[in-house]
Structure formats: structure tokens, C-alpha cells
C-alpha positions in Angstrom: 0.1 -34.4 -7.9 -0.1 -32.6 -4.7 -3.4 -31.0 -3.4 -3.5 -27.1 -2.7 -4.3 -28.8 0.7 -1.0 -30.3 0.8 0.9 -27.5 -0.1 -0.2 -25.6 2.5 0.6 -27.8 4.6 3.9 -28.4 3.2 4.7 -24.4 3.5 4.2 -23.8 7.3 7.2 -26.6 7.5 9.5 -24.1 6.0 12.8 -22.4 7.1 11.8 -18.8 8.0 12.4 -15.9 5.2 14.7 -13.3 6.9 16.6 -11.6 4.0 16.2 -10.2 0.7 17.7 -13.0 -0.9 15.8 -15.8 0.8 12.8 -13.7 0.3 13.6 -13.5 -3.7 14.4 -17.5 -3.4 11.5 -18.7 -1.9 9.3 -17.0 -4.7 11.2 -19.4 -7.2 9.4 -22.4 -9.1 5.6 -21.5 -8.0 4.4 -22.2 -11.2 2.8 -18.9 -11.1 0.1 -18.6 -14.3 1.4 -14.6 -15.0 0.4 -13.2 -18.3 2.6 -9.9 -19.2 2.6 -8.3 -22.7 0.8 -11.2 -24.8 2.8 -14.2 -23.4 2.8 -16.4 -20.8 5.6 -15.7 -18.2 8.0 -18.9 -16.8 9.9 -17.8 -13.7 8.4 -13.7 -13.1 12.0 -13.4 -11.2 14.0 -13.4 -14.1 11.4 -11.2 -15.7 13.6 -8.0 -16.6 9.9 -5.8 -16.2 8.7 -8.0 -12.9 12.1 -8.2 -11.2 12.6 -4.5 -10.0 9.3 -4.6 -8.2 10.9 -8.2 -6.3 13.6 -6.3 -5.6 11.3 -3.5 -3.8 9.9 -5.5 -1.6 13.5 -7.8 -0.9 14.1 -4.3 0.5 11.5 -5.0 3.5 13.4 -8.0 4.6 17.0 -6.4 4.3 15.7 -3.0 6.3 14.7 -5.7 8.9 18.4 -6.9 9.2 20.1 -3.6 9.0 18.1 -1.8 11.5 15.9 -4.3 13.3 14.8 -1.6 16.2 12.8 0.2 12.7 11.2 -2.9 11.2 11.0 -5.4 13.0 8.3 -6.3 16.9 8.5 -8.8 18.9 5.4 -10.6 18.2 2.9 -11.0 20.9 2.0 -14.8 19.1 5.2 -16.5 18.8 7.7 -14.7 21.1 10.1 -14.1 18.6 11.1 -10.8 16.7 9.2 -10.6 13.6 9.6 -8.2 10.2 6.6 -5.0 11.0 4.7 -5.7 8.3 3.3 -8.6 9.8 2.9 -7.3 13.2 -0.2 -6.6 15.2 0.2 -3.5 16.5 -0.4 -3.2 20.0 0.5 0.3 21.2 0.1 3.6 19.4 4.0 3.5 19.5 3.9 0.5 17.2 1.3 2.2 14.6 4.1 5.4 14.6 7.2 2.9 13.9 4.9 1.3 10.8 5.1 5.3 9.6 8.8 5.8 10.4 9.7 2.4 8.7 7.5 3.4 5.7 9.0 6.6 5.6 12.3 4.7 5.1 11.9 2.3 2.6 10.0 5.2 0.2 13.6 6.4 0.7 15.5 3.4 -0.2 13.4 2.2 -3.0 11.6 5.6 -4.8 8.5 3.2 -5.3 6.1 1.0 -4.5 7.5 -1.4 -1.4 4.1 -3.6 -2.0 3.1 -4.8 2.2 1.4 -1.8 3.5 -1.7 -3.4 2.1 -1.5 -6.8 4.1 -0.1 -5.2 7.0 -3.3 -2.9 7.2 -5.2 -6.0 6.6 -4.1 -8.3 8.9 -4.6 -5.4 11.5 -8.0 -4.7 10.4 -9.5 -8.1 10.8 -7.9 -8.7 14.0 -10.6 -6.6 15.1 -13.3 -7.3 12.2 -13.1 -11.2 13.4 -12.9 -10.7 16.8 -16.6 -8.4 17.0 -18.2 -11.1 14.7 -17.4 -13.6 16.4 -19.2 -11.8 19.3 -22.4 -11.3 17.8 -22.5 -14.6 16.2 -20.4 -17.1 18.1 -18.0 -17.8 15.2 -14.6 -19.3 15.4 -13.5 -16.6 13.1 -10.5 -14.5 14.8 -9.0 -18.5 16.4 -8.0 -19.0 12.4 -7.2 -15.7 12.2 -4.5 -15.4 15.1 -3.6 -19.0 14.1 -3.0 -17.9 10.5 -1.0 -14.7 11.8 1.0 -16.8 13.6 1.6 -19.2 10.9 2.4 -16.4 8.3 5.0 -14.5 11.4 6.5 -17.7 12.1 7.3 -18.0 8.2 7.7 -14.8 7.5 5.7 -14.2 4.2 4.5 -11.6 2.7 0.8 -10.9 2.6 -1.1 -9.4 -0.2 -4.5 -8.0 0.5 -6.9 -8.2 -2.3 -10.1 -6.1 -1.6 -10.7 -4.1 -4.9 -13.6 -5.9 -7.4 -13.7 -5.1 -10.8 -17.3 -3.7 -10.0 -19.0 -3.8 -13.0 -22.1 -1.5 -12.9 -21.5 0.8 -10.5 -25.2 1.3 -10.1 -25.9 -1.7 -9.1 -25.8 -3.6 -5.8 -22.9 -7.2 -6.3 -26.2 -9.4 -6.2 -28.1 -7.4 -8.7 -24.9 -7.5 -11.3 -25.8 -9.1 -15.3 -22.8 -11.0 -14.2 -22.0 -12.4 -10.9 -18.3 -12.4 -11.3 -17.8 -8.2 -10.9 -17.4 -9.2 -7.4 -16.1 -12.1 -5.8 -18.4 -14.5 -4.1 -18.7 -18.0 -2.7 -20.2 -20.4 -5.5 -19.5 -23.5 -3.7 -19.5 -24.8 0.0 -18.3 -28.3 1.1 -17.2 -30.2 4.1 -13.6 -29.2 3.6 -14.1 -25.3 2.5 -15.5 -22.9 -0.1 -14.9 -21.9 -4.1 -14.6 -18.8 -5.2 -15.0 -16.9 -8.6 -14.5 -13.2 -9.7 -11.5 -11.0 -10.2 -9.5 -7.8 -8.2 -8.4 -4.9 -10.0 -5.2 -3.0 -9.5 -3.4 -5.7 -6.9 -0.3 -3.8 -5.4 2.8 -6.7 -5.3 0.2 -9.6 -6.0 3.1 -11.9 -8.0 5.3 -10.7 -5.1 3.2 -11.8 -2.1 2.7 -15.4 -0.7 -0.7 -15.2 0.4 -3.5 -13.3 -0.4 -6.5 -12.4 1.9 -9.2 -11.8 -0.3 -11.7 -9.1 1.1 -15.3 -7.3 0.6 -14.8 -4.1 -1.3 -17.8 -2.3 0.2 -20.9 -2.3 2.3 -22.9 -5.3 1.3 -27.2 -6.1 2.0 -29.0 -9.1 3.3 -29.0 -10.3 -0.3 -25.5 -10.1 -0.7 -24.4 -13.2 1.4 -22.1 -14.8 -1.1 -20.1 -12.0 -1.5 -19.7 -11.3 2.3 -16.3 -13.7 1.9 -12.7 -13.3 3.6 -10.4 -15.9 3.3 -6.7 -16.7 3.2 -5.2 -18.7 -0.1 -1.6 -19.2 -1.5 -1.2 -17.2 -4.4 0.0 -20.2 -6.1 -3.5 -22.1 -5.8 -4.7 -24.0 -8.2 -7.1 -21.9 -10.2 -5.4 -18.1 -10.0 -4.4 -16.4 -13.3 -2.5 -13.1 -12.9 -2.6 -10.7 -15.8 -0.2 -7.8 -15.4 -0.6 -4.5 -15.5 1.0 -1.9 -18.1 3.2 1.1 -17.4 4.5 3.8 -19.1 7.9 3.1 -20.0 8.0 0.0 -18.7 9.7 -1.7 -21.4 12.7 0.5 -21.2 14.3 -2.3 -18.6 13.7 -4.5 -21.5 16.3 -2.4 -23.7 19.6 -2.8 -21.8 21.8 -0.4 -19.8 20.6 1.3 -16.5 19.8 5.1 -17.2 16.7 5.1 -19.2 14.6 3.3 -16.8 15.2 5.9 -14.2 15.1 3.5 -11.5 16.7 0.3 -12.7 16.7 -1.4 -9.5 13.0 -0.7 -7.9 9.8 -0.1 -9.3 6.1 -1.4 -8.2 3.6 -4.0 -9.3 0.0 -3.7 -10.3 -2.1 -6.5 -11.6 -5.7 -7.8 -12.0 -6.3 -11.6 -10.1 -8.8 -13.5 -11.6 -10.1 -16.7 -9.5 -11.9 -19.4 -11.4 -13.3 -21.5 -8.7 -10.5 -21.6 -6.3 -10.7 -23.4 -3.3 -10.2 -22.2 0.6 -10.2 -24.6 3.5 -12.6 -23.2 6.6 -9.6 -23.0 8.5 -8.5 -20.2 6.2 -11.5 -18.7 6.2 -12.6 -15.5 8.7 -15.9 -14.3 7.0 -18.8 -16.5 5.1 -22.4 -14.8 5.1 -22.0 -11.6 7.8 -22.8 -9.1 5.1 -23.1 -6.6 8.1 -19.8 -6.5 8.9 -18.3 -6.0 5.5 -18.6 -2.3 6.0 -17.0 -2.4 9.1 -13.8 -3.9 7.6 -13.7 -1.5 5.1 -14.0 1.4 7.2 -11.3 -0.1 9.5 -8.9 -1.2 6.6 -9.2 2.2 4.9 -8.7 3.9 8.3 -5.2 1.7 8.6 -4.0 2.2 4.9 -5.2 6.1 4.5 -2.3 6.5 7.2 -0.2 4.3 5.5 0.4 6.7 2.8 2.8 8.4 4.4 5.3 6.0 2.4 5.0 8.8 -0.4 6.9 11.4 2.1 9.7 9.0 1.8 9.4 9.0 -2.1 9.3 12.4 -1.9 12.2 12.9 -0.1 14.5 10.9 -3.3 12.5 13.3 -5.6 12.9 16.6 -3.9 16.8 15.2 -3.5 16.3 14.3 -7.5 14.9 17.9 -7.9 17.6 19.5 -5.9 20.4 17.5 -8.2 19.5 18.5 -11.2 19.5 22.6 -9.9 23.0 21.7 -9.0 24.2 20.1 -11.8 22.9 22.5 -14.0 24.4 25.6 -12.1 21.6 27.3 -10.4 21.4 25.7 -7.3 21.8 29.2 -5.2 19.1 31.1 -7.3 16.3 32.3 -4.9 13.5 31.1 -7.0 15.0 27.8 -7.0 15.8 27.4 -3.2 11.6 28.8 -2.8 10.6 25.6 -4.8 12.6 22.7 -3.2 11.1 24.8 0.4 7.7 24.8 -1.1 8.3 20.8 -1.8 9.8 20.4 1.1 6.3 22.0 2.8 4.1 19.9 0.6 6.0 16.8 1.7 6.1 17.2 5.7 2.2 17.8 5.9 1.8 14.5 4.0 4.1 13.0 7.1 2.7 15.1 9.7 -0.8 14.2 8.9 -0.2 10.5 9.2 2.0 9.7 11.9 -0.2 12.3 13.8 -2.8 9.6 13.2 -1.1 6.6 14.7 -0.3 8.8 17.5 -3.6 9.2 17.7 -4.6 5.7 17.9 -7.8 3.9 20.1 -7.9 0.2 21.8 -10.2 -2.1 19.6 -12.0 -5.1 21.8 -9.7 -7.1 20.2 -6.9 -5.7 21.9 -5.0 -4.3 18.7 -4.5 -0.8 18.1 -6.3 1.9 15.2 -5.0 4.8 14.5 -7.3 8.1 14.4 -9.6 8.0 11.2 -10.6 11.4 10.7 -6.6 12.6 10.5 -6.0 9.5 8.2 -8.7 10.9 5.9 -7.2 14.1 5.8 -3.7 12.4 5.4 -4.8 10.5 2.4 -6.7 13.5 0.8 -3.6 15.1 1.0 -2.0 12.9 -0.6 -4.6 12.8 -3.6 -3.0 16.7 -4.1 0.4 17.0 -3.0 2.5 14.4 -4.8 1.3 16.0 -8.0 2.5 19.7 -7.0 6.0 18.3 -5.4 6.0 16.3 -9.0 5.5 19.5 -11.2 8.0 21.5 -9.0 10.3 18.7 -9.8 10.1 18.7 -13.5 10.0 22.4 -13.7 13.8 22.2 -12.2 14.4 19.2 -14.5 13.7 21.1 -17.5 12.3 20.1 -20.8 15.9 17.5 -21.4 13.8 15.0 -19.0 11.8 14.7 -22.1 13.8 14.8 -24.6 17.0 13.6 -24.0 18.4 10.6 -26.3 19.1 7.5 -25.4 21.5 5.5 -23.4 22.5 4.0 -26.8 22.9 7.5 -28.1 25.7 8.3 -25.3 27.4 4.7 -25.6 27.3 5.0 -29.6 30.8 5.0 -30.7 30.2 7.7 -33.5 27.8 10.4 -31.8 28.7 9.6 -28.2 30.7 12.1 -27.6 28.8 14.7 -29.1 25.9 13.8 -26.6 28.4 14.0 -24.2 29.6 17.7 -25.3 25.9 18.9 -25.7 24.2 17.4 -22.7 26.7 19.1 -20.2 25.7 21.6 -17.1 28.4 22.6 -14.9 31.7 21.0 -16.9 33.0 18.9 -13.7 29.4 17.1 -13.7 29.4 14.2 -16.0 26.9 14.5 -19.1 26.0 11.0 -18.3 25.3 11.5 -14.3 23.2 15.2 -15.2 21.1 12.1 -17.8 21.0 9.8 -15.0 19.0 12.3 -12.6 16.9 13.6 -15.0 15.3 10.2 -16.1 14.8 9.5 -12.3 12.6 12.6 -11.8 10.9 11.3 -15.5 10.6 7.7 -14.1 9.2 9.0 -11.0 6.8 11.5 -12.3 5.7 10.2 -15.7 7.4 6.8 -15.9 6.6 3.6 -14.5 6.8 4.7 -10.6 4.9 7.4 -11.3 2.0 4.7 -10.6 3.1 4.6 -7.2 3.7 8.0 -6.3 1.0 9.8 -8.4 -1.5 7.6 -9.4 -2.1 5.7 -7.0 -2.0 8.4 -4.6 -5.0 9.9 -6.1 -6.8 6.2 -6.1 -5.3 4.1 -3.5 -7.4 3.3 -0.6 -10.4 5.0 -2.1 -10.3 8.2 -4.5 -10.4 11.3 -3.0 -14.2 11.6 -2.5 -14.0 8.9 -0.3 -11.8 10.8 1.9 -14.2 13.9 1.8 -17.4 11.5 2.6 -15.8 10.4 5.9 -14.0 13.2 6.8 -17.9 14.8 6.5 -19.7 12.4 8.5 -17.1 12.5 11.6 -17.0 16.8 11.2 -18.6 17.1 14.9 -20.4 20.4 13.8 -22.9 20.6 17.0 -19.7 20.6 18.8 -18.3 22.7 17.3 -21.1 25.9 16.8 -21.7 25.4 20.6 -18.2 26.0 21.2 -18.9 29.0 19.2 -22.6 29.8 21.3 -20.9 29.3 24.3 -18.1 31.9 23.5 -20.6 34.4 22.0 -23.2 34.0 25.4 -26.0 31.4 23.7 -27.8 29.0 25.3 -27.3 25.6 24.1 -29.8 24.2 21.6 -29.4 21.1 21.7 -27.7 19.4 24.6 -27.8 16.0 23.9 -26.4 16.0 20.6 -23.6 18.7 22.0 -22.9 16.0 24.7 -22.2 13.0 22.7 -20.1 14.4 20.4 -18.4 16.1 23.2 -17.4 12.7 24.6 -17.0 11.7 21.2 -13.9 13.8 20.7 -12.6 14.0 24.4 -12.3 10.0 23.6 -10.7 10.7 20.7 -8.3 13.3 21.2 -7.0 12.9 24.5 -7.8 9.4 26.0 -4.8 7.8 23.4 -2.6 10.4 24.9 -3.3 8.9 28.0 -3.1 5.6 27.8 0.0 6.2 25.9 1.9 8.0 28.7 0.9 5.7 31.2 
């Protein structure tokens, strides 16, 4: 029986992934322990509720093919031209084409495309690896670029798993009744470490080949076991996924296309549970440096805040959804109507503005990767724990109360009633009854259904809820700056000089060296 150390082995061998369908093949015959509604799950492709999230992220590859100057980089590692999401971004240009491509695929899919989270990882600890190894003369970020180079050469997807279960909040990971609310090291040998605990809420686990598993938050002296980053297969020996629940997920379970909404795409949330699974050193960047784990955080959160301007492209199918139904149900040139789909419209361009203002934005790390701006990604992602709810309300409003209580598709396709359903669920008579159903249960999949995880939900929680946000867009407010801006203006001596100074060169770093070093 092979070893997870021979399958590893085995799997940087492989025939690069470059389109949807190879992507969807190679996930075949993994073995995967999946639990999903009580039972066991064989093959999670075939899975009528896993399969639309596969095909989400199949999406990433086939983008890649279609319009390679949008997601895909040449990779500074291998030479070659690599999909985005596993690029290390090297310019502030690259961080802006991550937005644009994100942008895109919210577009293509309405969901949950499931890589912004390794992307933003692997970008993250290029740095994180790089300044440990600095102030402690590891070999961290060596197996780090060589497992980048692996994973761009192959062309896998990456999952990043940093969220624990927690536990007691109150409590610090070594003072929890049970170890296990965070994930920690419980075993070193010559060959690597084991680990045990769980992550909560794991965007496209299933879907991803590797996971890097990650600190959640800021960790103490007595918190070495938990200070743990490392790189496994998600088919390693050990794993057990257990899937999460969705509204009106089993409506792809029922036959036909309409009621899901979205039959083709949707996301993927589950909880990963490791019971002593093992991680060679080579696949491991962080054992013991508790002091860093804030730093990765920070850094991560600073990456995927930004990233959320993937729900300006979901947006842009629901405002479309929105504008649809006014159309088909006669009232598209009304004033008050045209006001809302502006007002959306609004909503969703400062969610875009916000972020790819950010990468634009961005700094040089020591590592020689890229960050984008982190007090405009906080305000990005506190946006987005707001506006996705408005631009969802505005969207049922012009729905009207038939997203929620329209019949079925067996209703329509019933060979007694059908044709009443027909007759009585018409708008304008040249729009089919069936097509006016049809947009409607995409604005109810995509505000109350199952991708409303994506676009609402997970707005408000992803990357940190929105007091997150507000605690770091505090701590980087400048406000010495700032009232001597407003002494100098009104004729008052300066206070406090020194203060005034460092943030000064604070946010002349900030603001205007990128600019620079962008032009030149």
C-alpha cells in the first residue's frame, strides 16, 4: 500500500492540469473520506450537490485558455506561463490583474470560484518565510519556493486552511479543555510532524489538491505547537471532510435545471478534521515561531480583504438578474426602477474601486513579492460586509414576491397543470413563463439559496467579520497626521513632532512610493 510519502512523490511526476476537464479528471479516484447528508460519499464528482462547485472552479482553468493575457503570468520559478492563481505576484500590475480576473470569473460562474484563498496564501508566506528565516536561520521559504514551483509546474489547486474551530473564545489555543480547537503539532520525528484538530468553513476544500494549513491568530510563547504551516495532499491518510449544508441545496438533487437557480456553479464549504496526519519537513514552512503567526495573518488578511472584489463580478450577473426580471415583467423604463439597478450599480463599483485601488497600491516585501495597501483592503472588505446585502434586497424587491413562491419545475412540466402555470406565470406575453421562472430562481439562488453563501454570507465573515476590518482600519487611522494637517492650516504649532513625522513618512511610503516604483 503506498505511503502518503510516496504519493507525493508520485504526483509532482504528473502531466500538467491546463483545462477544465483535466482539472475535473485529475480529482477522480482520491479516495476522498467526504461525509454529505448522513452517508459516506464514493466519487464527490458525480455528486449531483458537490459537482457544481467542481465545475466553478474548472472555470479557472478554462478562463486561462480563453484569455491567457487575464489569468495566466509567466512564473518567475519555472519560466513557463502559469494559471494566476498560483502566481507570485511581483509588480503592483500583477496584484490589479488577480482583481480583473476575479472580477471575471464572479461573472462567469455567479459563485464561489474557491482559489482566492491559496492564492492569497501562497503570496503571504512568500514573505512570512522569507523574514523568519532571517531572524532565525531557517530553511523555511527554500521549501516554500520549491513547493511553489512544484504546485506551478503541476498546476494544482491550492486550498488554504487557516480558520480553527476555536472553541472558547476566551481562551488562549494552549489554555483550551481540549487541545484539538486548534490545530497543533502532537508529534515530531526524523521524517516530519502529526497533526490533530479541525478548520471550519474550508472554501473548495474537496476541490483543491493541496492544503496549506495555517495559524488562525496571534499566538504566545506557550503556544508553540500550534505555531504550525505545512503543505499536505488533501488525500492524506488521516483527513475526513464533513460537508457543509445550504439552503436549497438539495434542489440539484430533484431533476431539471430551473429550481436550483444556478444548475451549473455553486460553492463549497466544509469543516477538515485531521486525526494525526502526517507532513514531511520538506513541506513544512513554520514549526515553533509563535511570533510570527500574527504576521501571517495580518499579511494573508491584507491579500484576501482585496480579493473580495470577486463579489463585484457576482454582482454584476445579479444586477443583470435584477434588470431581467424589470424587463420581463414590463417595467423596465419606470424611473423608480432604472434609480435601483443605478443605486446597485453604485453599491457594486465602490466594492471594485476599493480593491483594485489596493493592489494599485501595493509595497515591495524583503522577499521580493508584492502586497497590496492594507488599510484600503480593510475598507474594501468592510464594504463588502454591507453592500452585497443592499444590491441583494434591491434585487428581490424587482424580483417580486413569485421568487418565493413560485411552483415547481415539475409543476410547469406536469402534463395536466402545466399549462396553466404557464398561463398564470406570464409577464410581457412574448417572454416565456418558463424563462421569467428561470431568472427569478437565480436572483433566489443567489440571494437566499445556496450561493447566497458566497455572496452574502461569506461576505460578512470571510477573511474576518466586519470588526476585524474596523480594528485595523483603527490602528493604521494616522490621526497625529492628520490634526496637524489641520494645526498647520488653522496657524498651530506642532505638538508633537516626532509622532507627526513618522507617520508622515508612514503615509508618503505608502501612498506615493508604489506609484513610483510602478511608473518607473
Amino acid at each position: 500500500m503506498a505511503t502518503v510519502k510516496d504519493k507525493i512523490a508520485g504526483r509532482d511526476k504528473e502531466a500538467p492540469i491546463r483545462t477544465g476537464a483535466d482539472y475535473i479528471e485529475s480529482l477522480r479516484g482520491r479516495d476522498l473520506k467526504v461525509f454529505l447528508l448522513g452517508e459516506r460519499v464514493d466519487e464527490p464528482v458525480d455528486h449531483p450537490i458537490i459537482r457544481p462547485s467542481i465545475n466553478a472552479v474548472a472555470e479557472t482553468y478554462d478562463l486561462a485558455v480563453s484569455n491567457p493575457e487575464l489569468a495566466t503570468a509567466v512564473s518567475s520559478y519555472t519560466g513557463e506561463r502559469i494559471n494566476r492563481f498560483l502566481h507570485i505576484a511581483q509588480s503592483p500590475e500583477d496584484l490589479v490583474m488577480q482583481n480583473k480576473m476575479q472580477r471575471r470569473l464572479g461573472q462567469l460562474t455567479g459563485t464561489c470560484f474557491q482559489r482566492c484563498v491559496g492564492m492569497d496564501a501562497l503570496n503571504s508566506l512568500h514573505s512570512v518565510t522569507f523574514e523568519i528565516d532571517e531572524a532565525h536561520g531557517t530553511a523555511y521559504h527554500e521549501r516554500f519556493v520549491e513547493f511553489v514551483r512544484m504546485a506551478q509546474s503541476n498546476g494544482y489547486v491550492i486550498g488554504g486552511a487557516m480558520t480553527d474551530v476555536k472553541g472558547d473564545r476566551s481562551k488562549a489555543p494552549h489554555e483550551q479543555d481540549d487541545p484539538d480547537m486548534f490545530v497543533r503539532v502532537t508529534k515530531r520525528t526524523d521524517d516530519g510532524v502529526y497533526i490533530r484538530g479541525a478548520k471550519a468553513h474550508q472554501t473548495g476544500c474537496i476541490n483543491s489538491h493541496w492544503l496549506i494549513v495555517m495559524p488562525t491568530l496571534r499566538l504566545g510563547p506557550d503556544d508553540g505547537d500550534f505555531a504550525v504551516i505545512g503543505a499536505l495532499p488533501v488525500d492524506a491518510e488521516g483527513i475526513t471532510y464533513i460537508y457543509g449544508r445550504q439552503s436549497c441545496d438539495t434542489r440539484a438533487m430533484e431533476g431539471g435545471d430551473i429550481d436550483a437557480g444556478n444548475a451549473a456553479y455553486s460553492g463549497q464549504e466544509a469543516m477538515v478534521v485531521f486525526d494525526d496526519v502526517f507532513i514531511p519537513w520538506e513541506r513544512i514552512f513554520m514549526d515553533g515561531e509563535h511570533e510570527f503567526a500574527a504576521m501571517l495573518v495580518e499579511r494573508f488578511t491584507c491579500y484576501h480583504r482585496r480579493s473580495y472584489v470577486c463579489k463585484s463580478g457576482v454582482g454584476d450577473a445579479l444586477i443583470g438578474a435584477a434588470a431581467t426580471v424589470a424587463d420581463y415583467n414590463g417595467v423596465e423604463k419606470a424611473s423608480h426602477i432604472r434609480d435601483k439597478l443605478i443605486e446597485m450599480t453604485h453599491l457594486n463599483e465602490t466594492i471594485y474601486s476599493t480593491g483594485i485601488a489596493s493592489s494599485y497600491q501595493a509595497s515591495k516585501m524583503k522577499s521580493g513579492v508584492y502586497m497590496n495597501d492594507d488599510m484600503i483592503a480593510n475598507v474594501c472588505k468592510h464594504h463588502v460586509t454591507k453592500m452585497p446585502y443592499e444590491i441583494g434586497r434591491l434585487a428581490q424587491d424587482l424580483a417580486g414576491g413569485i421568487m418565493v413562491t413560485a411552483p415547481s419545475q415539475k409543476e410547469l412540466d406536469h402534463p395536466e397543470i402545466g399549462d396553466i402555470v404557464r398561463k398564470y406565470l406570464k409577464g410581457r406575453k412574448e417572454i416565456a413563463a418558463e424563462d421569467r421562472l428561470r431568472i427569478v430562481r437565480l436572483i433566489e439562488n443567489m440571494t437566499m439559496g445556496r450561493n447566497a453563501v458566497g455572496y452574502l454570507t461569506e461576505s460578512m465573515h470571510g477573511a474576518g467579520s466586519p470588526q476585524a476590518q474596523r480594528i485595523q482600519i483603527g490602528r493604521q487611522m494616522q490621526l497625529e497626521f492628520k490634526k496637524q494637517l489641520a494645526k498647520t492650516l488653522a496657524g498651530i504649532s506642532p505638538e508633537s513632532a516626532e509622532q507627526v513625522s513618522d507617520e508622515l513618512a508612514e503615509y508618503m511610503e505608502k501612498v506615493f512610493a508604489p506609484v513610483n516604483r510602478s511608473s518607473s
